[in-house]
N, C-alpha and C positions, 0 to 999 in steps of 0.2 A: 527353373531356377528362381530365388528370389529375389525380388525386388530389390534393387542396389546392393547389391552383394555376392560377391567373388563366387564361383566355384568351382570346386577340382571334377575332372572330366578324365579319363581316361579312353582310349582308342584301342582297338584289335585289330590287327594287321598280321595276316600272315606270308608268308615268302618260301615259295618252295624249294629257293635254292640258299634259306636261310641268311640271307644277304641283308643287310643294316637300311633299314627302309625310314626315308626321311619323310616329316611332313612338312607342307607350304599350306599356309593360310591365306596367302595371299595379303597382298596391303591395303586392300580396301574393306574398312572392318566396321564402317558406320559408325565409330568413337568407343569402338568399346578395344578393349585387352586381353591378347592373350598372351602368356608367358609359361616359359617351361619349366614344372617342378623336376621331371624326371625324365629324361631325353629317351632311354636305355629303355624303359618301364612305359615310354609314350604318355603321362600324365603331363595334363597341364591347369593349368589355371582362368577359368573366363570372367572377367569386370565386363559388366555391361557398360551402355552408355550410360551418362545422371541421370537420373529419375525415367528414364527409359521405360515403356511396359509394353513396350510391341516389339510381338513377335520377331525374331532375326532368322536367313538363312546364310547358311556360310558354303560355299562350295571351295574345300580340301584336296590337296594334291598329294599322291601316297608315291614314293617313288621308291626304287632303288639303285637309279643308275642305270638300270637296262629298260625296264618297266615304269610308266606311270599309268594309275588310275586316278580318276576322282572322284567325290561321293559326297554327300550332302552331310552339314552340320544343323540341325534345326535346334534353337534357341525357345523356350515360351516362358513365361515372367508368370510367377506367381506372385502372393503376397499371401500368407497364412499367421502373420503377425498383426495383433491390432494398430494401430496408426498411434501415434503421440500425440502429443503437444510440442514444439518445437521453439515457439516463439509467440506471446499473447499481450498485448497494452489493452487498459492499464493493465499494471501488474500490480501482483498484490504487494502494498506497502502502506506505510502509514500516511503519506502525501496524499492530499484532496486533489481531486481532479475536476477539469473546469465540464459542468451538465452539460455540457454537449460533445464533448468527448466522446467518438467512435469507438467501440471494441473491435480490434482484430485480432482473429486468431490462424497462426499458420503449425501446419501439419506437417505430420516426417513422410508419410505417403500423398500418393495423389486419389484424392476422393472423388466419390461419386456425384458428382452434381445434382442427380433426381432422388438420392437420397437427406440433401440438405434443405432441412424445412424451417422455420420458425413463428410463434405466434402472429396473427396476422392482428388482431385485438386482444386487448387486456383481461386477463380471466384464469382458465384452469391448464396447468402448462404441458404443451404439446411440439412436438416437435423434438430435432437435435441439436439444435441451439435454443436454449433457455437462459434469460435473468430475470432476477428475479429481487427482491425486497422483503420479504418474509418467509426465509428459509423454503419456496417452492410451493408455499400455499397457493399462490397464485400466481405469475408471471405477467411481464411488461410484452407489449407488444414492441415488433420490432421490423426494422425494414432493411434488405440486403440491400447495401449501399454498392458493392462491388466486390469480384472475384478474382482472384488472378495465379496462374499458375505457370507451367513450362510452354504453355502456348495462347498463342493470341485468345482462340477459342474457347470459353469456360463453360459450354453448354454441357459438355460433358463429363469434362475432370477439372478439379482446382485443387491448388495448393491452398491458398489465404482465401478467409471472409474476411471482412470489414461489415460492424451492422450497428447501427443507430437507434436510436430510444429515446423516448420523452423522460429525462432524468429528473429526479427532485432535485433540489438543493439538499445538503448536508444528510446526505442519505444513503448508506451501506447497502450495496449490489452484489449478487455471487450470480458469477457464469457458471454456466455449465454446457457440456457436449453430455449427449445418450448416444446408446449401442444405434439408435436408429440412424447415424452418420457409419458409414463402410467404406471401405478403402474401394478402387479399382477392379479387384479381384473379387468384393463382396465381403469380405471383411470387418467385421462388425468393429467401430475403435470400444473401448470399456467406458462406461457411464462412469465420469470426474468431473471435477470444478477445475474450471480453465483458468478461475482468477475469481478474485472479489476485489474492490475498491467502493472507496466514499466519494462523493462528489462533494464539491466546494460549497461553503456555503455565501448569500451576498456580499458578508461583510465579517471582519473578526467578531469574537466572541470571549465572553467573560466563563472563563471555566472553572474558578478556586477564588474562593474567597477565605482567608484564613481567619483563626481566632483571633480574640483579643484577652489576654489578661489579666495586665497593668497599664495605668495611663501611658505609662513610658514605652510599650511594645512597640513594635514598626510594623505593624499590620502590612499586606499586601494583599493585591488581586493578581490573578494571574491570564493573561489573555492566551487568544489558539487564534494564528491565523490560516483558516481554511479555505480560502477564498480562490486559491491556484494560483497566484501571484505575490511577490514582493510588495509591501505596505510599508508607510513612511508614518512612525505615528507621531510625528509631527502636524499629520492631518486631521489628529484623532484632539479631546480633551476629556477628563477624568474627572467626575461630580460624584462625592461623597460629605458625609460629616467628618467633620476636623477640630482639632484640636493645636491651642496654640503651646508650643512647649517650651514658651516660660513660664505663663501663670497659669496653665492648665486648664483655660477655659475653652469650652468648647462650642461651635455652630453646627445648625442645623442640616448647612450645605455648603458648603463651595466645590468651585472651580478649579481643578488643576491644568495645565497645559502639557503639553508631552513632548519630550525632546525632539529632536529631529536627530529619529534613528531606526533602521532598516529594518523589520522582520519577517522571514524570510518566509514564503510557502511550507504550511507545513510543521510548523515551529512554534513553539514555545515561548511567553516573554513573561516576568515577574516587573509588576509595576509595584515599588514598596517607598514607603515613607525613607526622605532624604537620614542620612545619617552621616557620622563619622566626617574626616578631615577633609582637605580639600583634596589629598591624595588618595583615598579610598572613590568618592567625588567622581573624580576624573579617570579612577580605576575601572569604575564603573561603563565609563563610555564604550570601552573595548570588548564589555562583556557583552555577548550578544543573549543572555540569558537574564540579564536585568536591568531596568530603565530606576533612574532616582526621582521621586514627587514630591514637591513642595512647594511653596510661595513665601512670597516677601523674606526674601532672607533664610528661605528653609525654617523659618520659626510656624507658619502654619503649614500643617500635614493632614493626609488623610486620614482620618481616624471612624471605628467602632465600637462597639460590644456588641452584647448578644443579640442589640436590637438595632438595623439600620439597611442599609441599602447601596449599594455602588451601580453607577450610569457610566457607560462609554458612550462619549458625544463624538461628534464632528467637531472640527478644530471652531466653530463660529459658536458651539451650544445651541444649534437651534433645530439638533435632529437626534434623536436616542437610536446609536450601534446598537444597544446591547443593555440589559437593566436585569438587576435580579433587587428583592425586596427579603427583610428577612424579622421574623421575631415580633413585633407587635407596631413596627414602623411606619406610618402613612404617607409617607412620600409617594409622590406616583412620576411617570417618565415623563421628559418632555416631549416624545411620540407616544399618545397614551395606548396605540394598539402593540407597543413593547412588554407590556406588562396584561395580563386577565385573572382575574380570581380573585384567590385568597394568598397571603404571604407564602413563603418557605418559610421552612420553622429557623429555631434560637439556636445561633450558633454559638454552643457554650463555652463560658468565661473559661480556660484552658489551654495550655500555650500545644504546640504541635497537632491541633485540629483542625477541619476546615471545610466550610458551606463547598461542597461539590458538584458542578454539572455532569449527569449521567451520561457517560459513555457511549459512541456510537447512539445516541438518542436524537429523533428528530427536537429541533428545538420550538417549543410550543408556545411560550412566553408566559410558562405559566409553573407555579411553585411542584412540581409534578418532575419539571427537568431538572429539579435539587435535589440533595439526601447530605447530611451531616455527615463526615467520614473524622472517625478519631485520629487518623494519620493525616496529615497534608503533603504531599507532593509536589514542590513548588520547582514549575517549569519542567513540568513530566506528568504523562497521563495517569489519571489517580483510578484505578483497577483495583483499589484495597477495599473488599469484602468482607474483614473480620477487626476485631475490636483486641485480640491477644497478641500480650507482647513478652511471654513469661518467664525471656531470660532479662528485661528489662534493657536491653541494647538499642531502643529506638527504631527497631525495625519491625515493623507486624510478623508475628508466626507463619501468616499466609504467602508474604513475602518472600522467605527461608525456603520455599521448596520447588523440587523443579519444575522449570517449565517457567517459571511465574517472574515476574518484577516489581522493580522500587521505584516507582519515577521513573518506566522508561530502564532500570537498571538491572540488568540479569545477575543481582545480585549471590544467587545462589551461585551460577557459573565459576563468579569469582569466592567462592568459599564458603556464602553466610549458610547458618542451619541453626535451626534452633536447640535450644537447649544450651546456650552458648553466646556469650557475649562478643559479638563479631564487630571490629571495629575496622572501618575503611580511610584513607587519608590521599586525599587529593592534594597532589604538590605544583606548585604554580611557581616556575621561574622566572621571573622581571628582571630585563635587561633594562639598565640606565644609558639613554642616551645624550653624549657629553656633547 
């Protein structure tokens, strides 16, 4: 029979005084089930025990009332099914995990132990458990941290690995299992990706810087915290050029400070020049999707064009998070190994554009992790590879089709396609409290 799973049985009994011949299974049945589909027909049904794979014998009692014999039921457990995946961490999502995060993966059958291998050193990948950092060119070494299955003993079968790796910081992982992992019975599972995930990186990151252009724009940066934990960026401060918006003049650098407010693992935050009343202001606090920046009175703000630079400090300014330079700007970080080379290019005078950090990219500190993207995506991953918009709706073309997103926004799902002016409207209810 198979491997956790019922099956119907039937019995031959004959009687030669054709007399109603009852069967006893007796009540000692080692946890498994038997029940009667068909009494008359002698058909019944066998559940084994859970995850059971040995063998059973059963001794049966055949009666009629005048007559008993008994006769042996012999059980043997196959499995002719490849093995699943059942349950794997991490799991794929878009949450940073912290490098030293364990992979486990548990299975629908119970496997073979001397068929579970993995790299023992970093190189050309071998074995049934593989991760790996460039799509399998080469794989991580990895060390079985522990098994564990339906019994004490894993030398021979397991349910779960658990395996360990020297993980990068901010760096994209795919597991995998190969056919060389077999169930119990010899069962090869089928060659699949068990998961992929990113590991954290030390600290947030500056991921969108948008255009500028007119003096009066509210420019923004957009931060990503991947770190695996909740950030207060009250502990953080914000150094760009600014501009003061009464008399429009503008400095070389200042200081912003950052409110004291929460961002969460994982997450998205738009840092943008103060604006609007004290009710917008304060509208703000609750948004967990945008922080307000300014000084003295919100008359200096952060400002750019095509040519300039945004720093994420430490709340004290004497350590650079995160720096990008852009356009023909010679500012350099206050940690100068934040910044190597030559600039990122000009982010053009153009409003809904914006200087973007490359995707799933290790971050190098150098003009290499930018690329200009004519759409900006503020507080949503910017994945827009094309420059056409030719129903003129604000949405990229590439956008429009399935599979794909806006910020994060399965905009298609919800309707958009090109050729066609698709307009969306987000309603926000505010309750007044008296």
């Amino acid at each position: 029979m198979q491997y956790n799973q019922a099956t119907e049985f039937s019995l031959v009994v004959s009687d030669a005084d054709n007399d109603t011949v009852q069967i006893d299974f007796g009540d000692d049945l080692n946890g498994a089930q038997i029940s009667v589909i068909d009494a008359q027909a002698l058909l019944f049904s066998y559940t084994p025990p859970a995850n059971s794979i040995t063998s059973q014998s059963y001794t049966l009692t055949a009666s009629d009332s005048k007559d008993t014999t008994e006769f042996t039921l012999n059980i043997t457990v196959v499995d002719s099914t490849p093995a699943t995946i059942s349950n794997v961490t991490p799991q794929s999502n878009n949450d940073p995990v912290l490098v030293d995060s364990p992979v486990s993966i548990t299975f629908s059958d119970i496997m073979l132990t001397s068929t579970l291998a993995v790299n023992s050193s970093s190189g050309a990948c071998t074995g049934s458990v593989q991760v790996s950092a460039d799509d399998f060119t080469t794989c991580l070494a990895l060390n079985i941290e522990s098994l564990s299955g339906t019994t004490i003993d894993t030398s021979t079968y397991f349910h779960t690995v658990n395996v360990s790796a020297s993980f990068n910081e901010d760096t994209q992982y795919i597991v995998r299992v190969t056919a060389d992992l077999t169930n119990f019975d010899d069962t090869a599972i089928e060659t699949q990706t068990a998961t992929s995930f990113t590991t954290s990186s030390q600290d947030i990151k500056i991921t969108e810087v948008s255009s500028v252009q007119f003096s009066n724009d509210l420019p923004w940066i957009e931060i990503y915290n991947g770190t695996g934990a909740a950030v207060d960026l009250q502990s953080y401060s914000l150094k760009s050029r600014s501009i003061n918006m009464v008399n429009s003049s503008t400095s070389a650098q200042t200081t912003f400070s950052l409110p004291n407010k929460e961002l969460e693992n994982g997450e998205y935050l738009i840092l943008q020049s103060k604006f609007g009343d004290d009710f917008l202001v304060n509208a703000s606090v609750n948004n967990p999707k945008i922080a307000l920046v300014g000084n003295a009175s919100d008359e200096i703000r952060p400002y750019w064009y095509i040519n300039g630079f945004v720093e994420l400090l430490n709340s004290a300014g004497t350590q650079t998070i995160d720096f990008v330079k852009f356009g023909n700007s010679v500012q350099e970080p206050v940690t100068p190994s934040q910044w190597q080379g030559g600039n990122a290019e000009q982010i053009i005078s153009e409003q809904g554009g914006s200087l973007k950090r490359e995707l799933n990219a290790t971050d190098t500190n150098q003009s290499t992790d930018w690329s200009y993207s004519v759409f900006n995506t503020p507080a949503g991953p910017n994945n827009i590879n094309c420059t056409i918009d030719d129903d003129e709706d604000g949405i990229p073309d590439c956008a429009e089709q399935q599979g794909t997103t806006f910020a994060g926004l399965p905009l298609y799902e919800w309707g958009a396609r090109t050729a066609q002016k698709d307009i969306f409207i987000e309603v926000i209810i505010w309750t007044a409290v008296m």
